[in-house]
N, CA and C atoms as a LAMMPS dump frame, in Angstrom:
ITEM: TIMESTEP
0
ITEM: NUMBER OF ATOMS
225
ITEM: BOX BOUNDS ff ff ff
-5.0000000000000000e+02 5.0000000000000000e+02
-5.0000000000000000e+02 5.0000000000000000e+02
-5.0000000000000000e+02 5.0000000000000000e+02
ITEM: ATOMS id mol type element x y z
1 1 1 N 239.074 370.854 -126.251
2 1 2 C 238.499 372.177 -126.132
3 1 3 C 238.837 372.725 -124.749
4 2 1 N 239.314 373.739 -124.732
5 2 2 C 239.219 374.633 -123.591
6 2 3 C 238.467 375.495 -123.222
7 3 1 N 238.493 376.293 -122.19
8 3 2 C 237.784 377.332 -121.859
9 3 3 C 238.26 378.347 -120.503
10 4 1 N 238.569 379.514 -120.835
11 4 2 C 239.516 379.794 -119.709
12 4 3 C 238.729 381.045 -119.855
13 5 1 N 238.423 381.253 -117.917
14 5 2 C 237.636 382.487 -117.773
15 5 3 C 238.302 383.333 -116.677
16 6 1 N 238.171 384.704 -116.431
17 6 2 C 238.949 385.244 -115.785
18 6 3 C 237.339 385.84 -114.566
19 7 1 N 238.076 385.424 -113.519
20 7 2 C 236.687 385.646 -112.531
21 7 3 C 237.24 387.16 -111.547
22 8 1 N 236.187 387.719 -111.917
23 8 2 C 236.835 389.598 -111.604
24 8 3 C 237.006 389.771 -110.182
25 9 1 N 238.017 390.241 -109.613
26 9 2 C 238.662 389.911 -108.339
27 9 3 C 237.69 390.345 -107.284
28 10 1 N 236.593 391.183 -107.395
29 10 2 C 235.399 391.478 -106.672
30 10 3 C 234.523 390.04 -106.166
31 11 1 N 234.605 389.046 -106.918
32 11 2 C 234.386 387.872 -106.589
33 11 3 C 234.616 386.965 -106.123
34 12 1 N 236.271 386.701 -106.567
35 12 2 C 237.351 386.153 -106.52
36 12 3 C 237.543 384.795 -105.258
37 13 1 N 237.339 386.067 -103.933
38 13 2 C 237.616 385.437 -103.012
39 13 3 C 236.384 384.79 -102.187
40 14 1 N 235.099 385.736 -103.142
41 14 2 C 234.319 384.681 -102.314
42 14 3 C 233.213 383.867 -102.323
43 15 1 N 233.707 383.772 -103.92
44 15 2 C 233.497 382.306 -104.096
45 15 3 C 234.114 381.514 -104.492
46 16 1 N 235.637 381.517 -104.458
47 16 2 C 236.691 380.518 -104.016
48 16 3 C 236.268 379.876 -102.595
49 17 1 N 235.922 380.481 -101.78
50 17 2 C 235.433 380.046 -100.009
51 17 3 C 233.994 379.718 -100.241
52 18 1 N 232.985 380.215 -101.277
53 18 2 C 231.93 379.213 -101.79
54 18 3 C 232.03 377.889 -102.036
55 19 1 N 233.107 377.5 -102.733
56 19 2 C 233.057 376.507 -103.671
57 19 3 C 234.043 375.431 -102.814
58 20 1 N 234.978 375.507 -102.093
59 20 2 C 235.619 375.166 -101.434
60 20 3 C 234.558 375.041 -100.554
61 21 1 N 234.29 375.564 -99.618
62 21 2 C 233.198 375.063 -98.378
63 21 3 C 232.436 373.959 -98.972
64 22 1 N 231.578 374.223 -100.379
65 22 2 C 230.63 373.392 -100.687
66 22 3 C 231.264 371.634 -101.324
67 23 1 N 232.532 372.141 -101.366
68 23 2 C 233.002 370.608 -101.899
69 23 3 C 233.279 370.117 -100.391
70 24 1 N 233.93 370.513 -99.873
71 24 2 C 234.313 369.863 -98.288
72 24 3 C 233.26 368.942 -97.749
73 25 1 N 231.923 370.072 -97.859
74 25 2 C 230.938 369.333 -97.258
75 25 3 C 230.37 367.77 -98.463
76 26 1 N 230.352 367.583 -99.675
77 26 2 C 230.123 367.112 -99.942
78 26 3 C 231.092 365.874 -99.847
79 27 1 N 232.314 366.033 -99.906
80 27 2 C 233.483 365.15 -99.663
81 27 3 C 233.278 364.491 -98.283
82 28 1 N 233.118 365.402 -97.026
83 28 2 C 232.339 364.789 -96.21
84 28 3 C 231.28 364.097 -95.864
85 29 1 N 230.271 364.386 -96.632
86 29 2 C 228.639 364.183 -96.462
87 29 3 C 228.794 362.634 -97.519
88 30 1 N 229.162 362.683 -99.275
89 30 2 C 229.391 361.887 -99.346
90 30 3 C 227.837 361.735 -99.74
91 31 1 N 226.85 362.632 -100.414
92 31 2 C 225.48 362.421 -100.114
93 31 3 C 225.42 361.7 -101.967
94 32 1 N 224.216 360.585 -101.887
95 32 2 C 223.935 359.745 -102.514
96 32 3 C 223.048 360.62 -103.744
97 33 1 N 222.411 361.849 -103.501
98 33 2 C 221.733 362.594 -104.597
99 33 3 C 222.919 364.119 -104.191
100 34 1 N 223.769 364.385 -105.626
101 34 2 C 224.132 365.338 -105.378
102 34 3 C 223.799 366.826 -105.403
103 35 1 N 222.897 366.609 -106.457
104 35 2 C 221.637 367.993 -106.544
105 35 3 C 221.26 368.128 -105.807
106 36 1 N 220.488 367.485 -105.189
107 36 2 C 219.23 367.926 -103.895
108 36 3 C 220.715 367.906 -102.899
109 37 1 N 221.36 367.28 -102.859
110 37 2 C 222.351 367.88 -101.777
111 37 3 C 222.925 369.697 -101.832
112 38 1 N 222.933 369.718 -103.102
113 38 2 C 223.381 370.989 -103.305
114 38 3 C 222.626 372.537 -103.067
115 39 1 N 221.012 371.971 -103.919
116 39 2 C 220.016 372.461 -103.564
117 39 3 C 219.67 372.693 -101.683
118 40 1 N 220.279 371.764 -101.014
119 40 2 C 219.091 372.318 -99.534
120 40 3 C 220.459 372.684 -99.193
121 41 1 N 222.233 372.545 -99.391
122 41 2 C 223.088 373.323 -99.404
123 41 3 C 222.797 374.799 -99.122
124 42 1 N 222.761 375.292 -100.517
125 42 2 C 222.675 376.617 -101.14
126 42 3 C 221.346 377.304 -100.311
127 43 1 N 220.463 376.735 -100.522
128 43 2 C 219.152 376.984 -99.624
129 43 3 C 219.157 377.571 -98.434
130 44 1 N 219.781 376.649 -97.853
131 44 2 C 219.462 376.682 -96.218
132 44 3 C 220.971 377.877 -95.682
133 45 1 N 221.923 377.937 -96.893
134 45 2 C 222.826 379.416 -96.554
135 45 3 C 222.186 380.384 -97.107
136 46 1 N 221.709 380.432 -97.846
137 46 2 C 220.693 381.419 -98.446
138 46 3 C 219.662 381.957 -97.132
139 47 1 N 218.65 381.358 -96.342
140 47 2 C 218.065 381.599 -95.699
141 47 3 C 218.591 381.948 -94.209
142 48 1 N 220.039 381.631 -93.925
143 48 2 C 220.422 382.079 -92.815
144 48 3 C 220.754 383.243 -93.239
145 49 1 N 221.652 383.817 -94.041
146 49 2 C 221.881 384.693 -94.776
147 49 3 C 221.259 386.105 -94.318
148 50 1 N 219.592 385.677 -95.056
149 50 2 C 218.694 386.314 -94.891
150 50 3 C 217.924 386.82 -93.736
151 51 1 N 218.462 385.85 -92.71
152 51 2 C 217.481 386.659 -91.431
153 51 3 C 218.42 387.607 -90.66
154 52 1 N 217.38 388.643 -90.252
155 52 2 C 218.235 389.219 -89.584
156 52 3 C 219.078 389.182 -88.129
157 53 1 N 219.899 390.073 -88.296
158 53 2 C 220.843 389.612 -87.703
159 53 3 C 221.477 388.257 -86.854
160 54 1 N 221.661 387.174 -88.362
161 54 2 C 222.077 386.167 -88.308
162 54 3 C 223.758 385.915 -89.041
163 55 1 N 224.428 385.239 -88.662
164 55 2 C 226.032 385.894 -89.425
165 55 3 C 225.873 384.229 -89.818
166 56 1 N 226.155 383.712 -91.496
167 56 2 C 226.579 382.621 -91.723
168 56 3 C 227.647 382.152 -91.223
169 57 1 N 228.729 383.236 -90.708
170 57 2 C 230.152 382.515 -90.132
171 57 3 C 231.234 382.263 -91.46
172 58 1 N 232.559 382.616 -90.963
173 58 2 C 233.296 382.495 -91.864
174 58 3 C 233.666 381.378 -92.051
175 59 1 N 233.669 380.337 -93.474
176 59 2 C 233.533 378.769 -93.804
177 59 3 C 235.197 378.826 -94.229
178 60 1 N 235.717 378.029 -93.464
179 60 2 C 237.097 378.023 -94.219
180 60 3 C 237.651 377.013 -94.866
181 61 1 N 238.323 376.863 -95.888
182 61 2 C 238.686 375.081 -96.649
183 61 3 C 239.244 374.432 -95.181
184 62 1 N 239.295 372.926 -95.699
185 62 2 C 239.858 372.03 -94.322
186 62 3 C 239.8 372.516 -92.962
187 63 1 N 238.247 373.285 -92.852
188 63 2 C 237.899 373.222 -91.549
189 63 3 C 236.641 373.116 -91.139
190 64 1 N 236.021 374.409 -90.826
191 64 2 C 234.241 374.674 -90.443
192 64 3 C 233.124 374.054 -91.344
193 65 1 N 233.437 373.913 -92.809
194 65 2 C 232.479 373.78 -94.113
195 65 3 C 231.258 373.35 -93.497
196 66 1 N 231.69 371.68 -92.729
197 66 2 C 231.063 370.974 -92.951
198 66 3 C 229.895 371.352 -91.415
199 67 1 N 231.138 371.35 -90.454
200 67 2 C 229.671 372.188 -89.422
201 67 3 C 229.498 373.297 -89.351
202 68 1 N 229.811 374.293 -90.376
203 68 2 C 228.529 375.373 -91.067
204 68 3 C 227.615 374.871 -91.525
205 69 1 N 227.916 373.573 -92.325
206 69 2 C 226.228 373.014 -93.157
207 69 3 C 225.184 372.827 -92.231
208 70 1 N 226.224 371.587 -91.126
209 70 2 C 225.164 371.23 -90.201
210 70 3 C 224.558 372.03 -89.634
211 71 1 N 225.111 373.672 -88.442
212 71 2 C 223.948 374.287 -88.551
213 71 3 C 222.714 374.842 -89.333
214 72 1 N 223.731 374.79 -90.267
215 72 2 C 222.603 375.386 -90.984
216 72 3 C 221.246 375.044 -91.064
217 73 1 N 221.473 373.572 -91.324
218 73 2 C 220.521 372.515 -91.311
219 73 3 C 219.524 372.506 -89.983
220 74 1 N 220.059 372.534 -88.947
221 74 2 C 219.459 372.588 -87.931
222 74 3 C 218.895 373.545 -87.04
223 75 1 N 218.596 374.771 -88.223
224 75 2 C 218.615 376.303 -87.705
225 75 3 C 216.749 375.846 -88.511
């Protein structure tokens, strides 16, 4: 079975740099629960996100991912 979806170019790019950041870090991290890894992930960019004038920073593949997480974490 297949399944082939076309992701509308308004998106495209950013969450290609979603999904890419979030594997890096896990490839790095290497964390033993991958949900709750994903969960305080998503979370804790979510909430930087949200404050003001706070900039998540641009996450790039094979570079920042992983210490974007860490601040994040430590924000």
């Amino acid at each position: 079975m297949s399944l082939t979806l076309e992701i509308p170019a308004e998106f495209a790019k950013d969450l290609t740099d979603l999904i890419q950041a979030f594997t890096v870090a896990v490839i790095k991290e290497k964390p033993d629960d991958l949900v709750s890894f994903a969960a305080d992930y998503f979370v804790n960019l979510q909430e930087r996100r949200d404050r003001p004038g706070e900039q998540t920073g641009d996450v790039k593949f094979g570079g920042g991912a992983m210490e974007n997480f860490k601040s994040l974490k430590k924000s």
